[in-house]
C-alpha positions in Angstrom: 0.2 132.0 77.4 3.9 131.4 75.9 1.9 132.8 72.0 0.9 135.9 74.3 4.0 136.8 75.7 5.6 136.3 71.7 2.8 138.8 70.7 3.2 141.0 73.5 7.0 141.2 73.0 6.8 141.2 69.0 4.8 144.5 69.3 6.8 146.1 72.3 10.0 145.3 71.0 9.0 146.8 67.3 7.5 150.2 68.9 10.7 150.7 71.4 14.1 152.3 71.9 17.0 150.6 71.4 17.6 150.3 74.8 14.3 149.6 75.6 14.7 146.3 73.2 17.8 145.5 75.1 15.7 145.1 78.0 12.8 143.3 76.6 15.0 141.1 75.0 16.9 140.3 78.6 13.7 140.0 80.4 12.4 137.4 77.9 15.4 135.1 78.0 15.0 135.3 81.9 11.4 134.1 81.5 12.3 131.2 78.9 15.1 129.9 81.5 12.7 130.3 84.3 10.4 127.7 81.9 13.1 125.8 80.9 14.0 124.8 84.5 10.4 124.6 85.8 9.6 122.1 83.4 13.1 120.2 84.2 11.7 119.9 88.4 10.1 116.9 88.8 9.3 114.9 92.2 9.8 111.2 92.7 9.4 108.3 94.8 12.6 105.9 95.3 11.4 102.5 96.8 14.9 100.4 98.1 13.9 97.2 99.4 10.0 98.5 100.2 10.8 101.5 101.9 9.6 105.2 100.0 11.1 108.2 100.1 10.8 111.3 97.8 13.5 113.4 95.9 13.1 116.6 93.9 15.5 116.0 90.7 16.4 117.9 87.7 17.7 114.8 86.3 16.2 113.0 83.0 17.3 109.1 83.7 16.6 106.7 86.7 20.6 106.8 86.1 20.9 110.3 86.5 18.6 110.7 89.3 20.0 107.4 91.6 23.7 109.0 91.5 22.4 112.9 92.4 21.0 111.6 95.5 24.0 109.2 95.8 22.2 105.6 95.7 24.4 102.7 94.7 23.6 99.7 92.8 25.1 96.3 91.6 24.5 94.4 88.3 22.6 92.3 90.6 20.4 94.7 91.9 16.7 95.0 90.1 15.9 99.0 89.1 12.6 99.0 87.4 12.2 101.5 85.5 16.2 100.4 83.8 18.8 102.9 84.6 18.6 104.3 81.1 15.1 104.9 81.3 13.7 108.9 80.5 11.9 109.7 84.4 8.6 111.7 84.8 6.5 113.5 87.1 6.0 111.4 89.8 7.9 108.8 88.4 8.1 105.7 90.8 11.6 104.0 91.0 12.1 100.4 92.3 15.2 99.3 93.7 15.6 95.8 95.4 18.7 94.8 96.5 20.7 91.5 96.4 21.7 89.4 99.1 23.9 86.7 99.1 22.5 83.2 99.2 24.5 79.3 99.4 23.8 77.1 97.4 25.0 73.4 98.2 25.2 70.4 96.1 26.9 66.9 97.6 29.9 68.9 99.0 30.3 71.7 96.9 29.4 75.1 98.0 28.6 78.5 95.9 27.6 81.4 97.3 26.2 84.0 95.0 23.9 87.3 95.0 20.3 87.7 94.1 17.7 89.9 93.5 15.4 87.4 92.2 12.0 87.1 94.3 11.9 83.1 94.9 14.6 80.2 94.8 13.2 79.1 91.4 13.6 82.5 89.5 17.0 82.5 91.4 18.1 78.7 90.0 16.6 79.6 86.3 18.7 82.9 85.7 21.6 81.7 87.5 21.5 78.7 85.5 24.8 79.7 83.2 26.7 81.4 86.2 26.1 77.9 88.5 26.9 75.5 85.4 30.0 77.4 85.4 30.9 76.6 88.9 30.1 72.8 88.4 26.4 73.1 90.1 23.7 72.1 88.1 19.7 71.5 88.2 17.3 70.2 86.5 13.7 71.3 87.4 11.2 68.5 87.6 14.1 66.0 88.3 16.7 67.3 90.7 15.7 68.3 94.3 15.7 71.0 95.9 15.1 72.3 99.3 13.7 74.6 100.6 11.4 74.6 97.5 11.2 76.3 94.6 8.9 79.1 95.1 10.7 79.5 98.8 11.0 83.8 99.1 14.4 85.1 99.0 15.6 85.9 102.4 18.2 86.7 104.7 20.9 83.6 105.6 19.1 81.9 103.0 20.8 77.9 102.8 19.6 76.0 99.4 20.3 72.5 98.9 20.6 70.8 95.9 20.1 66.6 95.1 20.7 65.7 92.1 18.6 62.6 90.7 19.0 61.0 88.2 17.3 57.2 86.9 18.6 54.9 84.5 17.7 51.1 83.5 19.8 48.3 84.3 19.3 45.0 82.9 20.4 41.8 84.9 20.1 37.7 84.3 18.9 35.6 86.8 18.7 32.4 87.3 14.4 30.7 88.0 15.0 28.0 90.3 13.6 24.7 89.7 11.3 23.5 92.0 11.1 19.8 93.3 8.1 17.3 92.4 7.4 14.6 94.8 5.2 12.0 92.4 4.4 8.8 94.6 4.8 5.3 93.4 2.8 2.6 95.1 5.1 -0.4 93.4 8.0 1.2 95.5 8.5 0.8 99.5 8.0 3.6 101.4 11.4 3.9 102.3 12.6 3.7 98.7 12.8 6.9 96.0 14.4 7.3 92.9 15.4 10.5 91.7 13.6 10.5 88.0 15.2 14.1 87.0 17.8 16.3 88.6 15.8 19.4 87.4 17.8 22.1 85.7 17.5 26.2 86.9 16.0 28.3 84.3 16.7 32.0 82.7 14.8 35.1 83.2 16.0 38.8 82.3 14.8 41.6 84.9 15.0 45.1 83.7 15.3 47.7 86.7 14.6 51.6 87.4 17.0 52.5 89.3 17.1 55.7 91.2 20.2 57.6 92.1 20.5 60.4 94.2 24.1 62.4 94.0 25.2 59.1 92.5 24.4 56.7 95.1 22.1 54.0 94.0 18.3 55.3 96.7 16.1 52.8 95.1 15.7 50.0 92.7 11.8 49.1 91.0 11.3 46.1 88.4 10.6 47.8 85.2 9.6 44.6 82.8 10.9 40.6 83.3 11.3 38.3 79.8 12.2 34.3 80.5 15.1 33.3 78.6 14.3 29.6 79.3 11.8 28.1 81.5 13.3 25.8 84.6 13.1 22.0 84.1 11.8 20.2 87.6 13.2 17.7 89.9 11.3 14.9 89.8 11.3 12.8 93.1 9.7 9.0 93.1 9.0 8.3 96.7 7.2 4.6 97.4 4.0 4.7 99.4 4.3 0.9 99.1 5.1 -2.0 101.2 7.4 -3.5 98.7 10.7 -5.2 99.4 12.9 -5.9 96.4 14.4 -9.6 96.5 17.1 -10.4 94.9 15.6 -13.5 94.3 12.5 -13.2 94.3 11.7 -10.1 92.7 9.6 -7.3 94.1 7.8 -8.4 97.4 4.4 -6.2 98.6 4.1 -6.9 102.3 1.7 -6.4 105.3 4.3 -5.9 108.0 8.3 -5.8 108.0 9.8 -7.7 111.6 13.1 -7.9 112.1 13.6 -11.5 113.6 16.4 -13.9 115.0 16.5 -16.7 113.1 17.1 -20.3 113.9 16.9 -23.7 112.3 15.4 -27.2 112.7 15.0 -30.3 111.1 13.6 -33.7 111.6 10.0 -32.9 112.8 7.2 -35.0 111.1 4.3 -32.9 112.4 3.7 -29.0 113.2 1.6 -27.3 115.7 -0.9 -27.1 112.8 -1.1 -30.5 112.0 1.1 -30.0 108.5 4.2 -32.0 107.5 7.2 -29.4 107.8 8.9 -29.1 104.5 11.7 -26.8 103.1 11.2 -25.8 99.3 13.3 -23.4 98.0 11.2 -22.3 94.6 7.8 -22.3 96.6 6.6 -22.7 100.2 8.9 -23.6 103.5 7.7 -24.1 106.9 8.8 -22.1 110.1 8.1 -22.3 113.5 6.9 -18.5 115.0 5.0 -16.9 118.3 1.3 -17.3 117.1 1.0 -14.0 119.0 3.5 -11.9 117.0 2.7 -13.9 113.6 -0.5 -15.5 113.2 -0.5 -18.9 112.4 -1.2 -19.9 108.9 0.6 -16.1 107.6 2.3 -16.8 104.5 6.1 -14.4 105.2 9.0 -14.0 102.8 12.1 -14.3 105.5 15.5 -13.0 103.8 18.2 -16.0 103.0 15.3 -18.4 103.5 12.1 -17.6 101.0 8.9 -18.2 101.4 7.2 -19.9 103.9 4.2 -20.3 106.0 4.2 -19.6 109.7 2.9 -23.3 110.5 4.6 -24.4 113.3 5.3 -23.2 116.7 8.1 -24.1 119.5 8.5 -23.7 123.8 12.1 -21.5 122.7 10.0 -19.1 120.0 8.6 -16.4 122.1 8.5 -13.1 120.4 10.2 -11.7 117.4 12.2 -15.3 117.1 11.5 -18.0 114.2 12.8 -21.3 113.7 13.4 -22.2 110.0 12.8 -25.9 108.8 15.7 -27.8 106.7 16.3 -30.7 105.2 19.6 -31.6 107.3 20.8 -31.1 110.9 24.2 -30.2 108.7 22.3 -27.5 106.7 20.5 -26.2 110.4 24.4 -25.9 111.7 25.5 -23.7 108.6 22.3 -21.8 108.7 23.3 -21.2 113.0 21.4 -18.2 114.7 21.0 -15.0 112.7 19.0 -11.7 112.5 16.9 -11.4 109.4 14.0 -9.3 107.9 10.9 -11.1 107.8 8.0 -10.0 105.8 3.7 -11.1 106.4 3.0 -11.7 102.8 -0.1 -12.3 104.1 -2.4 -13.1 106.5 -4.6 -16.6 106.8 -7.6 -15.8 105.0 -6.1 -13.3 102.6 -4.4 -16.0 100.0 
């Protein structure tokens, strides 16, 4: 069309008047203007925060175009196409607009504008401008709530916890534990402590977890023994054994605790034996057939060993009478208390 009109106006204008050219030659800058600006009118769609509306422009940037039909925006503000972009024919312009969000860590709190479509996108791009303000995040570590890929939104509250782990190594001591081992050599009320036992050494490595710096948990990572714990070793008797200090080490049947008495000058016993009173072997003593049978040989404390062969109208119950040599040795002896011991009974030696 455009190479018609040249033709058309390359022959006219050659075959006219000169005023004739002066016309042809107005009417064809009119028509290029008239292209010029029809080519310039464009219609577009401007989308702000998901509401259209169409402009007619003459303009030839989203720039251009935003401040003819007097739409502000911030550095914060996302403009897809960029302002500098050339626009088209039914060009379609983005604009979403920031809002201000808070963002809190321990008690520390920044409020800054975002265009940014979830609290993620937010944290990563405003990762410098945060630092700066002393808030700052680790993804995969710190937490943060509501959660990362939260939408932007109105009176939007973000809370940050930092977290942050870390190994701590600690001694302990092992405690010993303590051995009972029994002994029947040794009475039953006797033990001996054969070792005092010794705690041992172990080192514990932790995980610890911190949250804003306070200590939240505490996990055993790995434990090493330094030194293993030495045992207590307890000898307890099971025994009946009395230790003498004459004597020596005495298993009995049965422990009494008696009175004691003396006598002397009896030729016969209730059992028909001679009463006798020998030191280094066996002594005679009077008892209560019905606490110690007779014919029982006893170990009685201070006095030895003896055999319960005798028996007396005064000896009822847990009461002997010892034979000596002497009414003199009867009146030292006098009336004591004293452990008796059954050796054994008659049929048993």
């Amino acid at each position: 069309m455009v190479e018609k009109l040249k033709d058309y106006f390359k022959k006219s204008f050659s075959n006219s008047s000169p005023k004739a050219k002066i016309i042809i030659t107005t009417i064809a800058v009119a028509i290029v203007i008239t292209a010029t600006i029809m080519s310039a009118r464009k219609t577009l769609t401007i989308s702000i925060d998901g509401k259209e509306e169409s402009f007619v422009t003459y303009k030839w940037t989203v720039k251009d175009v935003l401040q003819d039909n007097g739409i502000e925006v911030t550095d914060r503000d996302k403009v897809e196409p960029s302002l500098d972009s050339k626009v088209s024919e039914k060009e379609l312009i983005t604009i979403k607009k920031a809002i201000p969000v808070n963002i809190t860590l321990k008690d520390k709190t920044v409020t800054l504008e975002t265009a940014e479509d979830t609290i993620g996108e937010m944290l990563q791009k405003e990762s410098g401008t945060l630092k700066e303000q002393g808030v700052e995040f680790e993804e995969g570590i710190d937490e943060v709530s509501p959660s990362l890929d939260t939408k932007i939104g109105q009176d939007l509250n973000v809370k940050i916890v930092n977290v942050e782990t870390k190994d701590i190594v600690e001694n302990k001591d092992i405690e010993f534990d303590t051995v009972i081992q029994k002994d029947s050599s040794l009475d039953s009320s006797a033990q001996q402590v054969k070792n005092e036992g010794t705690n041992g050494e172990k080192q514990i490595t932790y995980k610890v977890t911190y949250k804003d710096g306070e200590e939240v948990s505490r996990e055993i990572k790995s434990t090493k023994v330094i030194a293993e714990p030495v045992n207590k070793i307890i000898v307890k008797g099971t025994g009946n054994v009395y230790a003498s200090r004459g004597a020596g080490n005495i298993t009995y049947k049965r422990k009494l605790s008696v009175l004691a008495t003396a006598y002397s000058g009896h030729s016969t016993t209730a059992t028909g034996r001679r009463p006798v009173r020998n030191s280094n072997g066996l002594s005679t003593i009077a008892v209560d057939p019905s606490v110690i049978p007779l014919g029982s040989k006893v170990y009685v404390e201070g006095y030895g060993y003896a055999i319960a062969a005798d028996t007396g109208g005064a000896i009822k119950g847990n009461k002997i009478d010892l034979y000596l040599n002497s009414s003199s040795e009867c009146t030292r002896w006098g009336r004591r208390p004293v452990n008796l011991f059954i050796v054994a009974y008659p049929g048993q030696w």
